[in-house]
NUMAR-565134 format. One record per atom (N, C-alpha, C, O, CB): chain; x, y, z; residue in three letters; atom name. Coordinates in pm, whole numbers, m for minus. Glycine has a CB too. Example, Ala and Ser with C-alpha at 12.3 -4.5 7.8 and 13.67 -1.06 7.14 Angstrom:
! NUMAR-565134
chain	x	y	z	resn	name
A	1319	m569	780	ALA	N $
A	1230	m450	780	ALA	CA $
A	1320	m330	780	ALA	C $
A	1424	m332	846	ALA	O $
A	1131	m447	905	ALA	CB $
A	1285	m225	708	SER	N $
A	1367	m106	714	SER	CA $
A	1290	3	787	SER	C $
A	1341	114	804	SER	O $
A	1408	m60	572	SER	CB $
! end
This chain:
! NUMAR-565134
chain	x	y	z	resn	name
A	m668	769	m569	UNK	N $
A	m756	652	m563	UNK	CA $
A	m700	535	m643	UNK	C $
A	m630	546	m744	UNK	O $
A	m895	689	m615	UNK	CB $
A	m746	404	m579	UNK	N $
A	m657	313	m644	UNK	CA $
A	m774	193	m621	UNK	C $
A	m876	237	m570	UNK	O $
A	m487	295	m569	UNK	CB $
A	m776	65	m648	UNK	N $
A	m853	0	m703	UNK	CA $
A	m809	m167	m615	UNK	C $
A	m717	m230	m667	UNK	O $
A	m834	27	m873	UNK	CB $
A	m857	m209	m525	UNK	N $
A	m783	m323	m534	UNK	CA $
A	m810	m472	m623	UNK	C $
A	m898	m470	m708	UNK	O $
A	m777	m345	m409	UNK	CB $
A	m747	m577	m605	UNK	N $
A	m795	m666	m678	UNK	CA $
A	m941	m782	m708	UNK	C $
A	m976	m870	m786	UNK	O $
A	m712	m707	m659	UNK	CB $
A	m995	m701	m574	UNK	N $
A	m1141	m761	m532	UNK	CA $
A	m1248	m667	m595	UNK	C $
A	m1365	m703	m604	UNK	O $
A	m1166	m765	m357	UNK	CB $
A	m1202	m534	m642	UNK	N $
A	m1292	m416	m735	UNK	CA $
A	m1329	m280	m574	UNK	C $
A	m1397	m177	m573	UNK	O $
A	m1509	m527	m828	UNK	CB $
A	m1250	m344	m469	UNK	N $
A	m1273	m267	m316	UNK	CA $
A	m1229	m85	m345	UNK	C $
A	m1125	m73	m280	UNK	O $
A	m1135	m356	m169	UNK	CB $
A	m1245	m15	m378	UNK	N $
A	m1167	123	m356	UNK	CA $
A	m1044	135	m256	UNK	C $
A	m1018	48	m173	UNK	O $
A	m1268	224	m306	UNK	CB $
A	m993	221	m269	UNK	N $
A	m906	198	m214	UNK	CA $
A	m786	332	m232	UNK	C $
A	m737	355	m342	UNK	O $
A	m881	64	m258	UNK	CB $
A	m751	409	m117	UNK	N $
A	m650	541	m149	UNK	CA $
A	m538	506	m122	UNK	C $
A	m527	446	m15	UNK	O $
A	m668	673	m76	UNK	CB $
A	m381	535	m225	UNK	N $
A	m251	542	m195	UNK	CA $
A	m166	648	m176	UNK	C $
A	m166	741	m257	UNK	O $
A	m205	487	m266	UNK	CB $
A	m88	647	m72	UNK	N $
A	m37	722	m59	UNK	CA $
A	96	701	m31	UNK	C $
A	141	639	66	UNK	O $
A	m93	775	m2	UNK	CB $
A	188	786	m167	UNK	N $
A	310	741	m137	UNK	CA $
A	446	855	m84	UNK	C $
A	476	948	m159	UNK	O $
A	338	668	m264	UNK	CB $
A	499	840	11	UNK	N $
A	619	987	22	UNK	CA $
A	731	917	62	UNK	C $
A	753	801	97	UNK	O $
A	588	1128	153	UNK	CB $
A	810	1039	43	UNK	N $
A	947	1032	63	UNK	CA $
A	1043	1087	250	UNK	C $
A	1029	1206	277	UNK	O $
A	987	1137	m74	UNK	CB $
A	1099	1029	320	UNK	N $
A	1097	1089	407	UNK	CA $
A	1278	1019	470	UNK	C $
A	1338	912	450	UNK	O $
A	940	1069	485	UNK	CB $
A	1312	1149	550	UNK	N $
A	1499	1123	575	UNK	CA $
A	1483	1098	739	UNK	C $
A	1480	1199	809	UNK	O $
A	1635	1301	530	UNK	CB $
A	1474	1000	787	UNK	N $
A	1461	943	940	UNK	CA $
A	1618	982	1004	UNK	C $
A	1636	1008	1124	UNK	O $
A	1425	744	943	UNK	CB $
A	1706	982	920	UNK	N $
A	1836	1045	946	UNK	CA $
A	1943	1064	885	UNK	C $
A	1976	968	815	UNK	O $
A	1876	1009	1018	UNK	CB $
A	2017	1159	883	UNK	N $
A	2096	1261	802	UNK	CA $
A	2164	1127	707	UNK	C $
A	2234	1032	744	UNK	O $
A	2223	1381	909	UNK	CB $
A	2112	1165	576	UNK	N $
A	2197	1051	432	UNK	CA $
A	2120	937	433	UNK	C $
A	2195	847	395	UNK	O $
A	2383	984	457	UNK	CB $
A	2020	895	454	UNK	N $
A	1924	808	492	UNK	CA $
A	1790	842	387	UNK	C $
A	1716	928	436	UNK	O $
A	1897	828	657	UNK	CB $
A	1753	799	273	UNK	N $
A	1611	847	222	UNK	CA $
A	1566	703	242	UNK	C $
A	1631	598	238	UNK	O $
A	1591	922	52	UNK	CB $
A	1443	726	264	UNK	N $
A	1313	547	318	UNK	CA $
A	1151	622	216	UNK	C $
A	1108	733	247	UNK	O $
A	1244	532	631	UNK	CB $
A	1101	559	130	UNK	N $
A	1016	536	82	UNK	CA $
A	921	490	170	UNK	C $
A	978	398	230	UNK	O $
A	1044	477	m2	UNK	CB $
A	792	503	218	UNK	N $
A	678	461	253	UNK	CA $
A	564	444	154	UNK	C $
A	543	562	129	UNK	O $
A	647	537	343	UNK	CB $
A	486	384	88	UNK	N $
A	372	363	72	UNK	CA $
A	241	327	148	UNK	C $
A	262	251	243	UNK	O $
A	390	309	13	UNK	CB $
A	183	342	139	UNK	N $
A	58	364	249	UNK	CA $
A	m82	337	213	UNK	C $
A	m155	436	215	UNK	O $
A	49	505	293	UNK	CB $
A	m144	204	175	UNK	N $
A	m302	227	103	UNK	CA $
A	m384	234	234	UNK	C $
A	m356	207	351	UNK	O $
A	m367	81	m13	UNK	CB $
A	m476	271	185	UNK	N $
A	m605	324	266	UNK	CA $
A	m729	255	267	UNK	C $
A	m805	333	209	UNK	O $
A	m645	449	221	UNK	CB $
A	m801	143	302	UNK	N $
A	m937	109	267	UNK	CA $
A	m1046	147	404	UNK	C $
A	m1035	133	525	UNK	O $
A	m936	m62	225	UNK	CB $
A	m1108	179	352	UNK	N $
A	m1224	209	416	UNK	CA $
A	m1365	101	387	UNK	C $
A	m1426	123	283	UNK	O $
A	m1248	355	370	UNK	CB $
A	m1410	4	463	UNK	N $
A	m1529	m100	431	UNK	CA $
A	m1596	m131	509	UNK	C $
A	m1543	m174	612	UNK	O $
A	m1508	m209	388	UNK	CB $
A	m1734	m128	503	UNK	N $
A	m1845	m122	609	UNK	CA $
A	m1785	m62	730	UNK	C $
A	m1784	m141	824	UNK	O $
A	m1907	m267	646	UNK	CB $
A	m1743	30	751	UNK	N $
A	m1693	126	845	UNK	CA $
A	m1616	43	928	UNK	C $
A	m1639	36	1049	UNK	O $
A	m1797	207	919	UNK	CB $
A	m1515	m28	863	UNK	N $
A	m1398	m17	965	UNK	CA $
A	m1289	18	868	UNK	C $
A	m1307	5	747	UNK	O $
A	m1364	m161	1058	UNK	CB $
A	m1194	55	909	UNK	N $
A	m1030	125	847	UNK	CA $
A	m937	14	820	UNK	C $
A	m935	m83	895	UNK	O $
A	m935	231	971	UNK	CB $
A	m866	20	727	UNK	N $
A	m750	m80	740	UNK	CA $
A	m648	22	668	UNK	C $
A	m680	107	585	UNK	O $
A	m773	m248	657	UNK	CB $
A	m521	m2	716	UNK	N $
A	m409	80	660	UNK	CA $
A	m261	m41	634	UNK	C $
A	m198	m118	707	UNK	O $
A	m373	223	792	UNK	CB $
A	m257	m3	499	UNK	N $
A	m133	m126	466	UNK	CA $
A	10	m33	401	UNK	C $
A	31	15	289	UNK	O $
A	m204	m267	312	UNK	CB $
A	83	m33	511	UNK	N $
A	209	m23	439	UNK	CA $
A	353	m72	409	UNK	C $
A	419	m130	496	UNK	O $
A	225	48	460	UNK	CB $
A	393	m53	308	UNK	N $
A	535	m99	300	UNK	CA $
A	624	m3	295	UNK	C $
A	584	110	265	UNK	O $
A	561	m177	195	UNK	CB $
A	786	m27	327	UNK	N $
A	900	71	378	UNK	CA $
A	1001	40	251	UNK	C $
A	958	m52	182	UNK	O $
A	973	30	554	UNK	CB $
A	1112	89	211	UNK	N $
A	1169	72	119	UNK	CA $
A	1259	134	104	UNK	C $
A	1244	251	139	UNK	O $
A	1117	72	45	UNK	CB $
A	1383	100	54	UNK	N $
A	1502	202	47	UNK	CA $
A	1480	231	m104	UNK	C $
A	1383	170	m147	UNK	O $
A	1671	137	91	UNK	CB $
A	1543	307	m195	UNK	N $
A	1550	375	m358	UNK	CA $
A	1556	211	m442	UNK	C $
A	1493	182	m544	UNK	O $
A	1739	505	m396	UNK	CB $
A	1643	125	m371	UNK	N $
A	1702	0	m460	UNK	CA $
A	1604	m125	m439	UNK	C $
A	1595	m225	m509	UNK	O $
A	1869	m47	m409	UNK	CB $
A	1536	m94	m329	UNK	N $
A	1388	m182	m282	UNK	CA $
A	1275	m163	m360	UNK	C $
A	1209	m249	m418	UNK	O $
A	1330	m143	m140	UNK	CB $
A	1257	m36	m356	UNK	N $
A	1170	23	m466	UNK	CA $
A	1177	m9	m583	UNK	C $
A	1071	m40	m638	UNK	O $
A	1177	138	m479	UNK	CB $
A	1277	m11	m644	UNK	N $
A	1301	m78	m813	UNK	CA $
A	1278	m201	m778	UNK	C $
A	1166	m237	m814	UNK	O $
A	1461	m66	m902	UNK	CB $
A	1344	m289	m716	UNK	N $
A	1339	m402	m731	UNK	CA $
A	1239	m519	m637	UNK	C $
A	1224	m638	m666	UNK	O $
A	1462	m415	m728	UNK	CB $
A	1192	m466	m548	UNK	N $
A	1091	m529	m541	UNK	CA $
A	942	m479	m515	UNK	C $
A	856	m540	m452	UNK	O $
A	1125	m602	m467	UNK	CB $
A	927	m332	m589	UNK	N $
A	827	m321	m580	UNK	CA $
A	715	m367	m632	UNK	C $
A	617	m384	m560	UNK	O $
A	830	m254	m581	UNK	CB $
A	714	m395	m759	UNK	N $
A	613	m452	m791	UNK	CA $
A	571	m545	m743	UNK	C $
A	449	m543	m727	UNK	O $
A	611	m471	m876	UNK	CB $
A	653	m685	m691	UNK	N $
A	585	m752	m614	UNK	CA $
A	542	m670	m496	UNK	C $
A	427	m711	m479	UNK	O $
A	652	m863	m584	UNK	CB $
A	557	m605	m431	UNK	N $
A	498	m562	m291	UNK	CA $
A	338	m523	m357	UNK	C $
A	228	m573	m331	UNK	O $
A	599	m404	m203	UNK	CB $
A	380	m408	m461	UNK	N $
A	218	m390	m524	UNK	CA $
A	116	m501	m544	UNK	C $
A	3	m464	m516	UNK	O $
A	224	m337	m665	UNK	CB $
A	121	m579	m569	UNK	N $
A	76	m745	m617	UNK	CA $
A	33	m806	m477	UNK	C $
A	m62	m885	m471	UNK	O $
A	226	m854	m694	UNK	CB $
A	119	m760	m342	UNK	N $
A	64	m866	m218	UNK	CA $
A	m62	m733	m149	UNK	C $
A	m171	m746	m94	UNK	O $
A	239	m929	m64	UNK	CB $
A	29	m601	m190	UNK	N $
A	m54	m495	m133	UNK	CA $
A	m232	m490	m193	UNK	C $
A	m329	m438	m137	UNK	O $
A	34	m351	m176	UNK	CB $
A	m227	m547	m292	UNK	N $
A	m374	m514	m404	UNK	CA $
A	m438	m615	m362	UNK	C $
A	m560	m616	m346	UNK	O $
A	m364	m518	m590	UNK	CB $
A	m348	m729	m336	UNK	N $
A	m435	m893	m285	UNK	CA $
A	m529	m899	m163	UNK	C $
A	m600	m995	m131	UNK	O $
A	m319	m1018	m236	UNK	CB $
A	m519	m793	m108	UNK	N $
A	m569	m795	35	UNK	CA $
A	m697	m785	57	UNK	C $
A	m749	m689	0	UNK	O $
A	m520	m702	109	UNK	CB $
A	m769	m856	123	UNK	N $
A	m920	m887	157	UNK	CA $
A	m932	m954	322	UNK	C $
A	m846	m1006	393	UNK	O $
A	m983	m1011	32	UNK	CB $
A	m1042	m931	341	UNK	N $
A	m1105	m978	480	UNK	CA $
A	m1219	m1063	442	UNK	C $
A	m1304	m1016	366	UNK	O $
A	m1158	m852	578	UNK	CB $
A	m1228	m1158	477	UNK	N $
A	m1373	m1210	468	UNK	CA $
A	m1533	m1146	440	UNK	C $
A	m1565	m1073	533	UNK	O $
A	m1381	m1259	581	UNK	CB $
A	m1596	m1152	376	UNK	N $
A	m1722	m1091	342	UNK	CA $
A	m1646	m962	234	UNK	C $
A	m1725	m905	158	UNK	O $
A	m1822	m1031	504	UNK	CB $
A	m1542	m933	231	UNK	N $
A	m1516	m808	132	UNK	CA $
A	m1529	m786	34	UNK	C $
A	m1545	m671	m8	UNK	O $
A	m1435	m772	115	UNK	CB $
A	m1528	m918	m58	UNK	N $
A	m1570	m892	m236	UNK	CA $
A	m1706	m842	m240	UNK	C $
A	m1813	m866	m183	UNK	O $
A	m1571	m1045	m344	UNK	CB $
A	m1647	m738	m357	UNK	N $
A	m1763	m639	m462	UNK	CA $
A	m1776	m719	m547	UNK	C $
A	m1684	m800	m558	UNK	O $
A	m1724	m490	m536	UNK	CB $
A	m1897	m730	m647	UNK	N $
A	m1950	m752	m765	UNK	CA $
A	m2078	m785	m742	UNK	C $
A	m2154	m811	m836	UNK	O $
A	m1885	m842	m839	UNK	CB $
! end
């Protein structure tokens, strides 16, 4: 469980996976669930993507809202 920047809940899910032989790709994957519709956000990444620009990806990934979505 993870939190986004609007206070929305929100599940991550992150794995590791070899699309082809000598090849590793990072996926991350959040999950929101709000007034019953689904949204699924992910980003792709090689090992050197991941260091270096993940945190920004985390930062556009947490920003995410739809209209009417803020909690408080």
């Amino acid at each position: 469980p993870i939190e986004l920047n609007n206070r929305i809940p929100a599940y991550e899910v992150v794995y590791k996976w070899c699309p082809v032989k000598d090849r590793v790709v990072f996926q991350r994957a959040i999950c929101i669930l709000h007034n019953r519709t689904g949204y699924t956000l992910t980003a792709t990444f090689s090992k050197k993507t991941w260091k270096t620009k993940g945190p920004e990806i985390d930062k556009i990934l947490k920003s995410f809202t739809v209209q009417g979505m803020e909690r408080g």
